[in-house]
C-alpha positions as CSV (number, residue, x, y, z in Angstrom):
1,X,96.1,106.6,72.5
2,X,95.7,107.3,68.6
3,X,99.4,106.7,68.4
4,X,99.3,103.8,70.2
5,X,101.4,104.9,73.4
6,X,99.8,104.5,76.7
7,X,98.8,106.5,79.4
8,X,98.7,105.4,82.9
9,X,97.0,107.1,86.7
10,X,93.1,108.0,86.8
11,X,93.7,112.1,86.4
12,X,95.8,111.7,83.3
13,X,93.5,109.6,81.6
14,X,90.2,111.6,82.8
15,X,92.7,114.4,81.5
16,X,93.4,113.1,78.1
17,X,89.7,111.6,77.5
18,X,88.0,115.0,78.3
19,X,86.8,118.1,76.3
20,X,87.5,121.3,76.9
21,X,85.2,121.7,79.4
22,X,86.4,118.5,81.6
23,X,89.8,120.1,81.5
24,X,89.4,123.5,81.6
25,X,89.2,126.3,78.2
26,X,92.2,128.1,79.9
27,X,95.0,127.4,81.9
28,X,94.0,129.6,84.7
29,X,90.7,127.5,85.0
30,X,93.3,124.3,84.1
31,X,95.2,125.4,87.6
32,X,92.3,125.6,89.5
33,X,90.9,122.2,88.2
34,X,94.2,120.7,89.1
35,X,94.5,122.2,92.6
36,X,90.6,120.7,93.3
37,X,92.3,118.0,92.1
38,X,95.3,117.6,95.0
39,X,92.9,118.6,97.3
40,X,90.2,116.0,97.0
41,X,93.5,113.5,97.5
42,X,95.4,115.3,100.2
43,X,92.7,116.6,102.4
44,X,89.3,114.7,101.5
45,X,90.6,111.0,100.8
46,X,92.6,110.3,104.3
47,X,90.3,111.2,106.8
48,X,87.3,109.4,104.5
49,X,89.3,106.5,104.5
50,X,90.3,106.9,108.2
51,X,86.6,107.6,109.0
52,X,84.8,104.8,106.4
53,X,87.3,101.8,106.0
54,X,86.8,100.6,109.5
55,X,83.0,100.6,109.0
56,X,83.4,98.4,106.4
57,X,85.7,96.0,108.2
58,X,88.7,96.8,106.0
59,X,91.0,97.9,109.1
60,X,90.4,97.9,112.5
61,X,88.8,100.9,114.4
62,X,90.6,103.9,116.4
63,X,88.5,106.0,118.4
64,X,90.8,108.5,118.8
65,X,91.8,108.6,114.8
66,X,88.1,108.6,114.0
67,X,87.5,111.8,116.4
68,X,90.5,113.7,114.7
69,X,89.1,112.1,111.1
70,X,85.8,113.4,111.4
71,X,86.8,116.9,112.6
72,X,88.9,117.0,109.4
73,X,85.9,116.4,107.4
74,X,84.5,119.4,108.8
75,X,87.3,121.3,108.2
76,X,87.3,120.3,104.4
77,X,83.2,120.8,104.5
78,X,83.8,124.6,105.5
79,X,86.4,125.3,102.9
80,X,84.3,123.8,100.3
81,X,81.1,125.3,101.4
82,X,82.4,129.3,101.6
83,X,84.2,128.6,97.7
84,X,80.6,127.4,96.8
85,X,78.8,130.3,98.8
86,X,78.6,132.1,95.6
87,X,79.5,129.3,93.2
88,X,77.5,126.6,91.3
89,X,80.0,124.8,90.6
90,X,84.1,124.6,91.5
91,X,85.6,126.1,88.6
92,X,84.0,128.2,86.1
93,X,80.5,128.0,85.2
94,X,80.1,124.4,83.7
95,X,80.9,121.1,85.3
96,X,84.5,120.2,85.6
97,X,86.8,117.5,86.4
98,X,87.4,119.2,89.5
99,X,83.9,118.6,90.3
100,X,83.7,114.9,89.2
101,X,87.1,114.2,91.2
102,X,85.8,115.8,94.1
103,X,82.2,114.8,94.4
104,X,83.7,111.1,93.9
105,X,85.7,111.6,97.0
106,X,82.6,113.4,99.3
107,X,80.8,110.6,97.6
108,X,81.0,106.9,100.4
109,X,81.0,109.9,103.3
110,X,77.3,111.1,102.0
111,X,76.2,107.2,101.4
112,X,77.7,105.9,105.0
113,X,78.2,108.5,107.6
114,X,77.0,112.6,106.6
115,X,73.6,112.3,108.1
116,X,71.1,115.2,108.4
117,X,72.6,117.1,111.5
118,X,75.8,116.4,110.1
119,X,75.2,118.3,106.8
120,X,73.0,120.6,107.6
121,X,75.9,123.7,108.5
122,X,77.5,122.5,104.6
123,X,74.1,123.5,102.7
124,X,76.4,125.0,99.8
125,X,77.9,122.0,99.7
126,X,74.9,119.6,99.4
127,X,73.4,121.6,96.9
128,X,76.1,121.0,94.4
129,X,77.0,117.6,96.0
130,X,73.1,117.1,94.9
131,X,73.2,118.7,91.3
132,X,76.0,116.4,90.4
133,X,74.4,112.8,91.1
134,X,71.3,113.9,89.5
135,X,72.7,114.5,86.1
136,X,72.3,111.8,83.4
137,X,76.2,111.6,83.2
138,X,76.6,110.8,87.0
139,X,73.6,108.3,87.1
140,X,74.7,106.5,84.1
141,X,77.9,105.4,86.2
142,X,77.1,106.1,89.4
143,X,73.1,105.1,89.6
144,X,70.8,106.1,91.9
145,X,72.4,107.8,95.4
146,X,70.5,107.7,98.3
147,X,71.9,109.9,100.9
148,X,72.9,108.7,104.4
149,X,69.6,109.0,106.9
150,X,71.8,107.8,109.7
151,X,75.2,107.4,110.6
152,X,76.7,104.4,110.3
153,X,78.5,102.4,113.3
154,X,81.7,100.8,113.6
155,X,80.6,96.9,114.1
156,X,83.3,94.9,115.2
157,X,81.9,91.8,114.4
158,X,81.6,93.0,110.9
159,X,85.1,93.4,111.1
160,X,86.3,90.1,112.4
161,X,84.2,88.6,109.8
162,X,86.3,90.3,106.9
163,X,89.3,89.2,108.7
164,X,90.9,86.1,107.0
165,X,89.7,82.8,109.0
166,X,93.1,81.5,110.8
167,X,93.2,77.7,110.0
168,X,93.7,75.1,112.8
169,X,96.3,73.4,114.6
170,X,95.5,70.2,112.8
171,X,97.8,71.5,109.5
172,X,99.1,68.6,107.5
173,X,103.3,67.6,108.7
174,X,104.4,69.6,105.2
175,X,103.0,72.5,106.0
176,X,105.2,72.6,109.1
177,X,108.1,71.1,107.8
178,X,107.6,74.3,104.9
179,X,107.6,77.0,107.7
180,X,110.2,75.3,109.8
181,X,112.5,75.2,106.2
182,X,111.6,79.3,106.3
183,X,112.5,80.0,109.5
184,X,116.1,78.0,109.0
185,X,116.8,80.1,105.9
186,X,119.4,83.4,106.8
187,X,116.7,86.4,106.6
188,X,119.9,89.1,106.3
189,X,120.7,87.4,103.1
190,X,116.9,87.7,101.5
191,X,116.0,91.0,103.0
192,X,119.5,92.2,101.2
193,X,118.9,91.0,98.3
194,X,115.5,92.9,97.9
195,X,116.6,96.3,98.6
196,X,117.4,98.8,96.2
197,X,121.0,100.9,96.5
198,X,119.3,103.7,98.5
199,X,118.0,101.4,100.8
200,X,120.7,99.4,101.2
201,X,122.6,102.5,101.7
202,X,120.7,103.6,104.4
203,X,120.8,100.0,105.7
204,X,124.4,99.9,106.6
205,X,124.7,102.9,108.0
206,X,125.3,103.0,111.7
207,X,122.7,103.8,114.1
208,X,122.2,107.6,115.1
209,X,123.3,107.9,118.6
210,X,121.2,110.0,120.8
211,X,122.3,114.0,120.2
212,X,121.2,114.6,124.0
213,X,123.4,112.3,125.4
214,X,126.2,114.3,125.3
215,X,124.3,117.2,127.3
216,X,124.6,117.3,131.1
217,X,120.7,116.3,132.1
218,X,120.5,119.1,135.1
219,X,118.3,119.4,137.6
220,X,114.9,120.2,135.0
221,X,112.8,117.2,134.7
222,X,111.1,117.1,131.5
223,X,108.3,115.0,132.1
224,X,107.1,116.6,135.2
225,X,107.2,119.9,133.3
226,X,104.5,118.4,131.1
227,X,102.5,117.0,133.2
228,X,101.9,120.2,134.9
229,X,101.1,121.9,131.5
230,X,98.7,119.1,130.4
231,X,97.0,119.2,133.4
232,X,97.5,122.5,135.4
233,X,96.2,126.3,134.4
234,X,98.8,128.1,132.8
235,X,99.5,130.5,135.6
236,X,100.8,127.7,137.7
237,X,102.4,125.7,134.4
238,X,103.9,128.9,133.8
239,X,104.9,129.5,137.1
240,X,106.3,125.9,137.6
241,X,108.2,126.1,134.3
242,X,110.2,129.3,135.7
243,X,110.8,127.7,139.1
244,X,112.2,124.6,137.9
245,X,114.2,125.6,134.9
246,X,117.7,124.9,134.6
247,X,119.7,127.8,133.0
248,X,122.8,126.2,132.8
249,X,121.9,122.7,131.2
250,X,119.0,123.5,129.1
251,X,118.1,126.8,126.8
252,X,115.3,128.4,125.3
253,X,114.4,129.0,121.3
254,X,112.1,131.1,119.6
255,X,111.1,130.1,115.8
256,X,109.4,131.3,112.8
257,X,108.5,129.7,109.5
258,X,110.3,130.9,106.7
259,X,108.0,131.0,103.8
260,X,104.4,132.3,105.5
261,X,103.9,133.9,101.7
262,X,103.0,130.1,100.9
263,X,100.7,129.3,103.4
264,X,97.2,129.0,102.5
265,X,94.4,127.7,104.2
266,X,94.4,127.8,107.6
267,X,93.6,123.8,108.6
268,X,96.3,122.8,106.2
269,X,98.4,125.2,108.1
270,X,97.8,123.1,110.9
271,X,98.3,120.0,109.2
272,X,101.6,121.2,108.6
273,X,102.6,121.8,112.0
274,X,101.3,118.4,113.3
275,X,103.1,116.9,110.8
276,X,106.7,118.3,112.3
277,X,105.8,117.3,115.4
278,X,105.3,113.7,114.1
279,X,108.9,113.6,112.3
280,X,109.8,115.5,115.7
281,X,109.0,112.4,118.0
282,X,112.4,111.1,118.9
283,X,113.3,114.5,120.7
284,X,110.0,114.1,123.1
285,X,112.1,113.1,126.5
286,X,114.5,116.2,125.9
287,X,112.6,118.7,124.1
288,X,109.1,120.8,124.3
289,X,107.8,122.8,122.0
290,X,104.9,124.9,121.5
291,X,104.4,126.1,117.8
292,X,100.8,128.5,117.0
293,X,99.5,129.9,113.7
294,X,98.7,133.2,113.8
295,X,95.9,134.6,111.0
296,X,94.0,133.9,108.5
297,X,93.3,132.0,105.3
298,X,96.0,133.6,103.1
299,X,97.5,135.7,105.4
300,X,98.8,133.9,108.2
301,X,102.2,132.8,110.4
302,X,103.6,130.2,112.4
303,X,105.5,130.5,115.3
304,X,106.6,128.8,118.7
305,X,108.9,128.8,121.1
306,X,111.2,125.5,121.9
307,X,112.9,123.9,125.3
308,X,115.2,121.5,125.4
309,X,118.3,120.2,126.9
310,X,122.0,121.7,125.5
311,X,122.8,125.0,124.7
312,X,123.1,123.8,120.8
């Protein structure tokens, strides 16, 4: 800077560097440039990089992750294409960082993988996906972008080929000798050493023991519940659940969110729920759960109803 202090992360520089205009004449447009900003990173970048980085052989290829990726990048499509509906650009009448941020994100998904069909529901979208990179600015950094005509493949030989070529079994004696030396050394001593007080903290702490174990495990088996659910019509997974069920050994919840006055949009709603039921993993062999949002963008609430083994 002019007082010779520096600035670090690519927002607060783009922040600092910009006009008005880039930054926003008010702080209600300011707000709105920042929340662009958050969600070009938290709802854009993962499921472009889940969907694109395979493809170009920087990690390896999940078909299942790639399904739930693309669908995301519909999901973020719509949401962008209804703001735009009667918008040129994202906030206010000029070009923003909002729009640079998130056009940069949308940007290797048009070159790689948006092809025609894919597109075509997200005309708002394309249109001021299209203004941007024609604007002297953008081309001056940017160039000339040619839009995807077809979608791009995973190709796993592309990817083995980025992979880093393991060497032989002909290795000279010292090399051996080096990771024979490593293997010898204590690795509780070095792995100590590295970790900061929190994490050494949480370290020595003793395992957590199971909380089910102390429950009784009655005569309700779990896994067979779920089966029939995944598989059966809900009559008879209904029906089954109400047969089976041990009163005694296992009880029944009912739950609501808290705060619905800060839920939003509805896919990041979502998002929200599958993300408790990832931290929720370890209670899969006791526990079931069943957890719906109910509304609309803005005016929406979660709920569910819980299983699992104890009366606690």
């Amino acid at each position: 800077t002019s007082n010779k202090k520096y600035i670090s992360e690519s927002y607060a520089i783009a922040f600092y560097v910009g006009n008005d205009q880039i930054r926003g004449a008010t702080l209600e447009d300011q707000t709105h440039i920042l929340q662009w900003l958050s969600f070009g990173d938290g709802e854009i970048l993962p499921p472009a990089c889940t969907w694109i980085f395979p493809l170009l052989g920087a990690i390896q290829y999940n078909k299942q992750s790639t399904e739930k990726a693309k669908e995301d990048v519909k999901r973020v499509l719509k949401v962008l294409n209804d703001h735009l509906l009667t918008r040129t650009y994202l906030v206010g009448e000029r070009i923003t960082l909002a729009d640079i941020s998130v056009c940069c994100n949308l940007l290797s998904l048009y070159q790689m993988v948006l092809e025609p069909s894919f597109r075509a529901p997200y005309s708002n979208v394309n249109r001021w996906f299209t203004t941007l990179i024609n604007q002297p600015q953008f081309k001056a950094v940017l160039g000339d972008i040619v839009l995807c005509d077809k979608m791009t493949q995973y190709d796993a030989k592309k990817f083995a080929e980025a992979q880093p070529k393991q060497q032989g079994k002909d290795k000279p004696a010292k090399a051996k000798d080096e990771k024979k030396g490593k293997k010898e050394q204590k690795p509780k001593e070095t792995k100590t050493e590295e970790l900061d007080e929190t994490e050494l903290a949480l370290a020595l702490e003793p395992k957590s023991k199971d909380p089910f174990e102390a429950f009784p495990k009655g005569t309700f088996i779990m896994d067979e519940f779920k089966r029939v659910y995944s598989n059966e019509d809900e009559s008879v997974s209904i029906k089954y659940f109400w047969e089976k069920f041990d009163p005694e050994n296992y009880s029944i919840w009912y739950c609501e969110y808290l705060f619905p006055q800060e839920l939003t949009l509805t896919f990041m709603s979502c998002n929200l729920i599958g993300g408790m039921f990832q931290r929720l993993d370890k209670m899969r062999k006791n526990a079931f759960g069943s957890v719906c949002l109910f509304g609309e963008d803005n005016n929406s609430t979660i709920s569910g109803i819980w299983v699992w083994r104890g009366h606690e």
